[in-house]
Backbone bond lengths (Angstrom), bond angles and torsions (degrees), N, CA, C in turn:
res aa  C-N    CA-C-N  psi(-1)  N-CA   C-N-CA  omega(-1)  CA-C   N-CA-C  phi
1 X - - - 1.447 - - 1.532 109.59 -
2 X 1.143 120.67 122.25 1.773 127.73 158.67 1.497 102.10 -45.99
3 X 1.510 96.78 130.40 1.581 116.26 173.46 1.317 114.01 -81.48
4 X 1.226 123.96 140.04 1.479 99.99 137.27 1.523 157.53 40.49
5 X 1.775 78.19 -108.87 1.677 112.26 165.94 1.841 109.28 -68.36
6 X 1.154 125.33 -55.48 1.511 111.84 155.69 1.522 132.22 -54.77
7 X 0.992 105.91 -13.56 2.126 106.64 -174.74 2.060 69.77 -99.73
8 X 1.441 149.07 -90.23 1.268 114.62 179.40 1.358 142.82 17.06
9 X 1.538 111.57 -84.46 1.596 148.73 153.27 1.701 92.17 -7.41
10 X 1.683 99.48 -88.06 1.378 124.82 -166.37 1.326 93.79 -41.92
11 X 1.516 129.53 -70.39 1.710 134.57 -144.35 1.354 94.62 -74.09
12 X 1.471 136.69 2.22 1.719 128.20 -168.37 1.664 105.23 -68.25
13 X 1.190 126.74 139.19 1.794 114.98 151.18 1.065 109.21 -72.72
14 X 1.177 131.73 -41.38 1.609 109.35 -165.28 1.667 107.75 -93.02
15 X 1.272 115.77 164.58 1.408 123.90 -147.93 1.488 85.28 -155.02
16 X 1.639 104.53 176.84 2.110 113.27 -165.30 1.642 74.52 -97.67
17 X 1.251 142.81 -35.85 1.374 110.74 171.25 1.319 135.55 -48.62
18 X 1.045 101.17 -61.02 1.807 122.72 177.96 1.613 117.58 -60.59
19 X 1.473 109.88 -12.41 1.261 125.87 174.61 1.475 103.04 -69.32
20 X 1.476 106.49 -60.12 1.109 128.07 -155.49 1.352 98.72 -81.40
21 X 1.053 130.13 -17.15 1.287 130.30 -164.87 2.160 104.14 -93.86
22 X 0.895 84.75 -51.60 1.566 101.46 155.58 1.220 133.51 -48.98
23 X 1.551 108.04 -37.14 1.679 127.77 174.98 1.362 123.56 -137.61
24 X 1.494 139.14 39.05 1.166 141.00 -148.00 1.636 104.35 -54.12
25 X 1.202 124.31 -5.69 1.888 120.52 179.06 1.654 89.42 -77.89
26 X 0.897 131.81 -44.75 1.555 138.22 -178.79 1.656 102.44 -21.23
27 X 1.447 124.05 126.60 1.347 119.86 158.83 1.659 109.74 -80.66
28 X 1.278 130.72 128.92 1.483 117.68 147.26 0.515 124.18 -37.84
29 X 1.212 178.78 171.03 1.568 164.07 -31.66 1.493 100.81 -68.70
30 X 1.362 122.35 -42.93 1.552 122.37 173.13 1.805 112.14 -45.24
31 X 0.491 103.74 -84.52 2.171 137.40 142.90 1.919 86.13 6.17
32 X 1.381 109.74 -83.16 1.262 126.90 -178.72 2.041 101.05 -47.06
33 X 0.927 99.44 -68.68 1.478 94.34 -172.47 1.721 121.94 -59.26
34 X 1.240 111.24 -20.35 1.329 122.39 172.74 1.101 112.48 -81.37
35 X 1.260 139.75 -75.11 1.333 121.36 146.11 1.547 142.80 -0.40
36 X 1.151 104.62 -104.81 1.272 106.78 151.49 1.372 159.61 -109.96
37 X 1.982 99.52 59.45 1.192 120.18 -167.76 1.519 119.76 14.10
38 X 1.285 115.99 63.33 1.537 140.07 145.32 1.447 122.41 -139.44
39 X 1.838 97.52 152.32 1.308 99.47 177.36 1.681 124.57 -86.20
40 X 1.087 123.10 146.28 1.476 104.02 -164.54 1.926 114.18 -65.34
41 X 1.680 112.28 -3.86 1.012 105.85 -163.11 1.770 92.53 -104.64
42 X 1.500 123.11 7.60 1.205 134.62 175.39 1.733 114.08 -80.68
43 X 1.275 138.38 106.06 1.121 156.59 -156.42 1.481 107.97 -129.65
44 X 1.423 110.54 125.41 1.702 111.78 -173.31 1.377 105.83 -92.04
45 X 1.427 120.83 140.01 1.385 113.96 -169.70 1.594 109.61 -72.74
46 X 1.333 99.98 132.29 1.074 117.82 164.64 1.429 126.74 -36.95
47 X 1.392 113.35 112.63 1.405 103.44 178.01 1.684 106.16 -168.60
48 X 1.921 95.00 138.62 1.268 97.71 -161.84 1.673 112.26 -83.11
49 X 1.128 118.69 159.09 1.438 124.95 171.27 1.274 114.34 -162.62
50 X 1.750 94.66 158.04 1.561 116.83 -174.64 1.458 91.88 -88.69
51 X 1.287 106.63 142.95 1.720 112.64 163.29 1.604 97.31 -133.36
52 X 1.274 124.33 151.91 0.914 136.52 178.33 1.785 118.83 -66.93
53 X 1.501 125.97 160.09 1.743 90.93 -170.19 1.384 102.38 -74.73
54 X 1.214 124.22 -177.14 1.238 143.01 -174.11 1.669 104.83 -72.16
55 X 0.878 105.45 134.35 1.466 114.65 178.34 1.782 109.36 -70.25
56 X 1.253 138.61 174.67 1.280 117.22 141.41 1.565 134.44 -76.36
57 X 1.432 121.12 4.75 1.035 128.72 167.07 1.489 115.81 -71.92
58 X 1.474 89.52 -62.76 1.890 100.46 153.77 1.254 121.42 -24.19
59 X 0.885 119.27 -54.44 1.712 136.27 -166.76 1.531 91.85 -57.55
60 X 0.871 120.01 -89.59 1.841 149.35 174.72 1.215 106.78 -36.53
61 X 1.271 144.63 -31.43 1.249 134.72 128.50 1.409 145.90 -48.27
62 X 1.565 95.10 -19.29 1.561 101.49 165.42 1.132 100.80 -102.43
63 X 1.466 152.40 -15.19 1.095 153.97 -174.52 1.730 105.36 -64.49
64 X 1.587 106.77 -47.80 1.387 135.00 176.67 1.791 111.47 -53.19
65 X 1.551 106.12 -26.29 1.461 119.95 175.10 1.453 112.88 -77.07
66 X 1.150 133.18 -15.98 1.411 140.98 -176.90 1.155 108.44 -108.22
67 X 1.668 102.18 177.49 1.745 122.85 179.91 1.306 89.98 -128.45
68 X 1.390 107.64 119.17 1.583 83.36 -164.91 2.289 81.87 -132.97
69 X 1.403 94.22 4.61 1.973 86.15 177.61 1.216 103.49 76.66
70 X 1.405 108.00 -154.20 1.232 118.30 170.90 1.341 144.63 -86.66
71 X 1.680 99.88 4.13 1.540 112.41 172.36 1.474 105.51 -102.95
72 X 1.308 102.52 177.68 1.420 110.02 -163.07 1.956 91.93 -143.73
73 X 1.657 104.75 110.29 1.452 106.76 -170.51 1.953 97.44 -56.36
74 X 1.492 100.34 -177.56 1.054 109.38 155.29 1.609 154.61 -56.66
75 X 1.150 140.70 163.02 1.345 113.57 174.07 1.564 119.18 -73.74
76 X 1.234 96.96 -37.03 1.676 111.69 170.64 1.730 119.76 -41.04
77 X 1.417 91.32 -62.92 1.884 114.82 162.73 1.626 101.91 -38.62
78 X 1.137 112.78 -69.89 1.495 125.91 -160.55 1.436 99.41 -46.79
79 X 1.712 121.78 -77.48 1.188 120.67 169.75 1.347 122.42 -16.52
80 X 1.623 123.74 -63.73 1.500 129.60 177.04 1.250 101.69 -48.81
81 X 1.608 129.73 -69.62 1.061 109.91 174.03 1.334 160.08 -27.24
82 X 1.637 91.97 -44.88 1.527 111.65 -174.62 1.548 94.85 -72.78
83 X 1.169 118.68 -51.99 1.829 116.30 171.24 1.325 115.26 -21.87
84 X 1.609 108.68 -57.80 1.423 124.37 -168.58 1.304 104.17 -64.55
85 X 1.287 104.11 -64.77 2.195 88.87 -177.66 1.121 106.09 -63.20
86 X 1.465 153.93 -13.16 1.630 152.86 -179.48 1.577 91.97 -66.08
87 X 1.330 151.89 -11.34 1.391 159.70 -176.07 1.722 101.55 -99.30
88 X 1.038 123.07 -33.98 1.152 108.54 -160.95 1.861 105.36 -90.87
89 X 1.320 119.39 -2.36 1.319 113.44 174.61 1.509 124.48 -69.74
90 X 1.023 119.73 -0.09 1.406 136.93 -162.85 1.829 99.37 -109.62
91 X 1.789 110.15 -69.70 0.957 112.84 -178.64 1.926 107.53 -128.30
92 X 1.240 127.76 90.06 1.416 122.32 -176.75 1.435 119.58 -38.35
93 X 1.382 123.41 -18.71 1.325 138.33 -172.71 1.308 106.09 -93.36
94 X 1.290 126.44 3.66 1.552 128.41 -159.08 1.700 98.88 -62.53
95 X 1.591 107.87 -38.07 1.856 120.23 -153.53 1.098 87.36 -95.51
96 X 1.272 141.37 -4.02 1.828 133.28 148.97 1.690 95.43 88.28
97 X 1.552 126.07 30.84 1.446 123.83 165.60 1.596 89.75 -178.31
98 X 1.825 100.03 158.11 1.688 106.09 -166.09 1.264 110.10 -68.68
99 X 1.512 123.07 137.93 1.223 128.21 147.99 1.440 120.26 33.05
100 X 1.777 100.09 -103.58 1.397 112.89 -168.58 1.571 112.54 -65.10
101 X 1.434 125.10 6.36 1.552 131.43 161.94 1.834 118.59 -86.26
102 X 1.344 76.26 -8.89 2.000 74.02 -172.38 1.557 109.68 -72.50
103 X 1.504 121.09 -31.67 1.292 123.00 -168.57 1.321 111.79 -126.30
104 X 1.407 126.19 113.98 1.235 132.50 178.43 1.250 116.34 -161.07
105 X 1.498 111.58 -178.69 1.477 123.87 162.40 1.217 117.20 -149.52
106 X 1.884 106.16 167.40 1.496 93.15 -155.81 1.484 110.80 -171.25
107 X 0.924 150.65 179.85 1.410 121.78 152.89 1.669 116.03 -136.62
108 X 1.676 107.31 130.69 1.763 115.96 -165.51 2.059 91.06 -55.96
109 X 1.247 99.14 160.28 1.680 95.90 -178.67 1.269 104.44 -64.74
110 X 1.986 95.38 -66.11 1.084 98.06 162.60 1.497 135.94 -171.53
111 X 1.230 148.19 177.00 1.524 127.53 -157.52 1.764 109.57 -142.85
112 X 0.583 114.13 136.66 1.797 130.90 -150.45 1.415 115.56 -130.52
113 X 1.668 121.60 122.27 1.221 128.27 -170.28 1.452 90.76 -144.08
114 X 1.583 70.14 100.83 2.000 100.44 -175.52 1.740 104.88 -130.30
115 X 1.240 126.50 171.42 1.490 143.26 149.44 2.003 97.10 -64.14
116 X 1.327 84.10 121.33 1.690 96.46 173.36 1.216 111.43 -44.44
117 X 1.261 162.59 45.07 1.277 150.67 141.01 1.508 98.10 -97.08
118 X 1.334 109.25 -41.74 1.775 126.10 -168.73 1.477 101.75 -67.21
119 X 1.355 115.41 -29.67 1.750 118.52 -179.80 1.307 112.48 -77.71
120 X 1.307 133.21 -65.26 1.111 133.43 123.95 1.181 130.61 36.78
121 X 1.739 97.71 -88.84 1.564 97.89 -163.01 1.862 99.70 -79.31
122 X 1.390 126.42 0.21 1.401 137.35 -153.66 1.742 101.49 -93.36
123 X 1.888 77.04 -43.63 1.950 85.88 174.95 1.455 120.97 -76.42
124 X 1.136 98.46 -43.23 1.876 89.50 170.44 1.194 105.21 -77.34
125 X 1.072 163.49 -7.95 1.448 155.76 152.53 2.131 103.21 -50.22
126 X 1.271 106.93 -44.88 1.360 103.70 -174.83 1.520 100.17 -87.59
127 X 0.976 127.05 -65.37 1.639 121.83 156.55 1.679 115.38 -1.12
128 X 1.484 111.35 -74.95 1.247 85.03 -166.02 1.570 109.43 -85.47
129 X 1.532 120.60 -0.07 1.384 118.14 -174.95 2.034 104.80 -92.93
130 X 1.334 105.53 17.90 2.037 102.06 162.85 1.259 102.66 -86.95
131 X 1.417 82.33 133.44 1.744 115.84 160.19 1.476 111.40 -61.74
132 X 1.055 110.17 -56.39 1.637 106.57 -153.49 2.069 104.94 -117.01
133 X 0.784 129.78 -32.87 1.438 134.10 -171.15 2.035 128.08 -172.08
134 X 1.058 108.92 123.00 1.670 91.99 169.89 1.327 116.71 -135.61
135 X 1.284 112.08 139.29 1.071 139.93 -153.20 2.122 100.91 -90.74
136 X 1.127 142.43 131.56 1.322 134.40 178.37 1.287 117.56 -157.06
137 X 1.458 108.51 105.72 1.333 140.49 -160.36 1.538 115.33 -90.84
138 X 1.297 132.78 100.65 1.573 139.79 -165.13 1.456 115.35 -137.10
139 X 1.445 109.24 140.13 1.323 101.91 -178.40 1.714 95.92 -126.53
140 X 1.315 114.75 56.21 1.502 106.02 -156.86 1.763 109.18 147.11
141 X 1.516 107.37 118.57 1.709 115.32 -170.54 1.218 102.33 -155.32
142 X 1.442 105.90 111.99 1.557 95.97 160.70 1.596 91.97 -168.78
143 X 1.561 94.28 178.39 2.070 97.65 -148.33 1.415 106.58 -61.95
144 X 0.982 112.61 142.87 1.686 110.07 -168.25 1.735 97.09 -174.69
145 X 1.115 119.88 172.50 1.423 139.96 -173.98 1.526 97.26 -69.11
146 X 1.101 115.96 -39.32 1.639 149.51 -149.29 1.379 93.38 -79.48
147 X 1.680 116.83 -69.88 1.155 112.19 157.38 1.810 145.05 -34.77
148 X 1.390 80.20 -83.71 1.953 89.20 163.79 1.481 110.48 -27.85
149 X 1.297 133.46 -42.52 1.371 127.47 -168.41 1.071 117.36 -70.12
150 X 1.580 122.54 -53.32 1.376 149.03 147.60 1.733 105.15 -18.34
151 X 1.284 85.90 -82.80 1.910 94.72 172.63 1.330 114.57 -21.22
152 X 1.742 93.80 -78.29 1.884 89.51 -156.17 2.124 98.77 -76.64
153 X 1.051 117.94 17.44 1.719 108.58 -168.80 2.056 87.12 -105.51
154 X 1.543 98.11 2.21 1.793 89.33 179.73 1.244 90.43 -104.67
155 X 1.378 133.81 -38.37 1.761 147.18 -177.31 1.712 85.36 -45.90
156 X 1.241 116.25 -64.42 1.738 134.72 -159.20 1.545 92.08 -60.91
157 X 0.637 132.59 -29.87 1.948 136.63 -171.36 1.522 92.62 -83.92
158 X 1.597 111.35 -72.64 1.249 103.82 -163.01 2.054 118.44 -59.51
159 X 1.489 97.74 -23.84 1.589 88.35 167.65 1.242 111.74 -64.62
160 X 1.618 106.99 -58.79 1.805 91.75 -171.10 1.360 123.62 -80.62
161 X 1.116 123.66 41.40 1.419 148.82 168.19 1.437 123.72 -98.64
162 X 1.321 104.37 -52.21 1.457 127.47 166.22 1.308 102.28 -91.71
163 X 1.429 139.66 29.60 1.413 132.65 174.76 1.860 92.90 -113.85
164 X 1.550 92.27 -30.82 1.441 88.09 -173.66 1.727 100.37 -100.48
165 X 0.958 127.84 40.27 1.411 120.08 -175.81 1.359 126.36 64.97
166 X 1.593 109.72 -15.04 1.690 104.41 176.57 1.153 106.84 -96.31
167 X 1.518 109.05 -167.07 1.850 134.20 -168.52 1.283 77.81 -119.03
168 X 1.591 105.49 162.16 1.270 130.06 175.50 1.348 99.68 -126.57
169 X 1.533 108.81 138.99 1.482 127.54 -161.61 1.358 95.95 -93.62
170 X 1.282 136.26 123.59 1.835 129.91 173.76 1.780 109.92 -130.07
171 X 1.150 100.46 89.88 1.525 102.45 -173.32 1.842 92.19 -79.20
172 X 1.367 114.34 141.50 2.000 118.17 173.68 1.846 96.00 -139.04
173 X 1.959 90.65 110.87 1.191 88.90 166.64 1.686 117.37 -117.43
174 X 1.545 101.23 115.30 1.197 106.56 -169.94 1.401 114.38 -124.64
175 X 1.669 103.90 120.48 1.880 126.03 -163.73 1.616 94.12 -127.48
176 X 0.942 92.75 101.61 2.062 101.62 171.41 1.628 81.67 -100.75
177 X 1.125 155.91 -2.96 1.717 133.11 -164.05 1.414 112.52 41.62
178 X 1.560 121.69 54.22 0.963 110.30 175.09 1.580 109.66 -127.68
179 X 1.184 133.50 -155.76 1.610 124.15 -171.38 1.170 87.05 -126.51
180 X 1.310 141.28 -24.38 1.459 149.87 -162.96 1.545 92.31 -71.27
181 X 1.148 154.21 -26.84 1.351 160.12 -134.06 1.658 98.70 -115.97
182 X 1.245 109.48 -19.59 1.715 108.77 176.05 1.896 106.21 -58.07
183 X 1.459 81.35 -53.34 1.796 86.99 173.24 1.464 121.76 -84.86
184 X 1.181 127.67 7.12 1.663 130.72 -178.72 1.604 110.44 -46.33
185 X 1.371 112.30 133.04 1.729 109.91 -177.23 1.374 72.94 -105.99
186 X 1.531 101.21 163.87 1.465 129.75 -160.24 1.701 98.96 -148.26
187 X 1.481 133.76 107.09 0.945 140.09 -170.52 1.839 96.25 -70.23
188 X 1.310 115.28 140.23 1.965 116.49 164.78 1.507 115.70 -111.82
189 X 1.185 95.59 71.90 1.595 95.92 177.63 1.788 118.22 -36.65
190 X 1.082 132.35 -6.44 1.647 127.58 170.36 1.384 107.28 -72.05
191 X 1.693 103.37 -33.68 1.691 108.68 -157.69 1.121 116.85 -125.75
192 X 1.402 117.70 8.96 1.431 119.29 167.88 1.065 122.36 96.42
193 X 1.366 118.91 -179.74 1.234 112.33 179.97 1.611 118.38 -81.34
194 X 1.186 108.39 -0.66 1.633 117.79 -179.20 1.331 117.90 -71.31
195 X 1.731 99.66 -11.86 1.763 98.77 -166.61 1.576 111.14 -137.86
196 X 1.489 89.37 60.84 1.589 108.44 165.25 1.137 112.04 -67.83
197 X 1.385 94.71 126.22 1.765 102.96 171.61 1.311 136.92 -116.41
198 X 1.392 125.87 115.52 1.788 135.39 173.16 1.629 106.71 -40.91
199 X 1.347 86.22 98.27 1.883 70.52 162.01 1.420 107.34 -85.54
């Protein structure tokens, strides 16, 4: 059964994004503990259990945990769900993002099955046209057409970012699975070239 303290969690507005987004000096884990007084390196022990099935009250209480618009998922969905927040009473961080992000709906703008130049040129087009943050996921960089586009469509963000008085948020998550990446320098475009950083 959803607690409480988890249907809480779920109903919060603010989220470790919006925190952060609000305060980018903020460490996550800070973020995490304010919220929901845990540390992010705090993990509830694992342990299995029978729960009885979900009632339909149950249901409707987890239903109550989402944004779900004007549709209404399935019962099937619901069940999975309700499982899923039944995890988070122990540790809220269990689903590895806040609460009120776990359940929603929404619609992607949009998604494109093109020859990589066509992907490309689609992503830096949305790249430099965010408002608020972008997120850029790579397993692999090096000088290429592919690149350059990428490049100058973050240059294109950060002007019209600073045209409107804000910062532009650029999260880069980059996993080649390699060991070589212990030592990866990481250029900081705010600070120059003076403040290369070891990840």
């Amino acid at each position: 059964m959803v607690s409480e303290k988890v249907l809480d969690f779920c109903q919060r507005k603010t989220t470790i994004s919006s925190e952060l987004a609000r305060d980018p000096t903020l460490a996550p884990g800070h973020v995490v503990k304010k919220l929901y007084g845990t540390d992010v390196a705090d993990h509830a022990e694992l342990k299995h259990f029978k729960e009885p099935r979900a009632s339909a009250e149950d249901l409707e209480k987890a239903y109550q945990c989402g944004k779900w618009g004007s549709t209404r998922p399935s019962e099937l969905f619901m069940r999975i769900y309700h499982d899923v927040l039944c995890t988070l009473e122990g540790d809220p961080m269990v689903g590895m993002t806040s609460p009120p992000l776990m359940g929603s709906s929404g619609v992607v703008p949009l998604s494109i099955i093109a020859p990589l130049p066509d992907i490309i040129r689609h992503m830096s087009n949305c790249i430099a046209r965010a408002e608020k943050e972008v997120f850029l996921a790579t397993n692999y960089w090096q000088a290429s057409d592919a690149s350059t586009l990428i490049t100058n469509s973050l240059k294109e963000l950060s002007r019209r970012a600073g045209g409107r008085g804000e910062k532009a948020i650029v999260k880069v998550i980059y996993d080649r699975g390699n060991a070589k990446q212990a030592s990866m320098t990481i250029f900081d475009p705010l600070h120059g070239a003076n403040s290369l950083l070891a990840c």
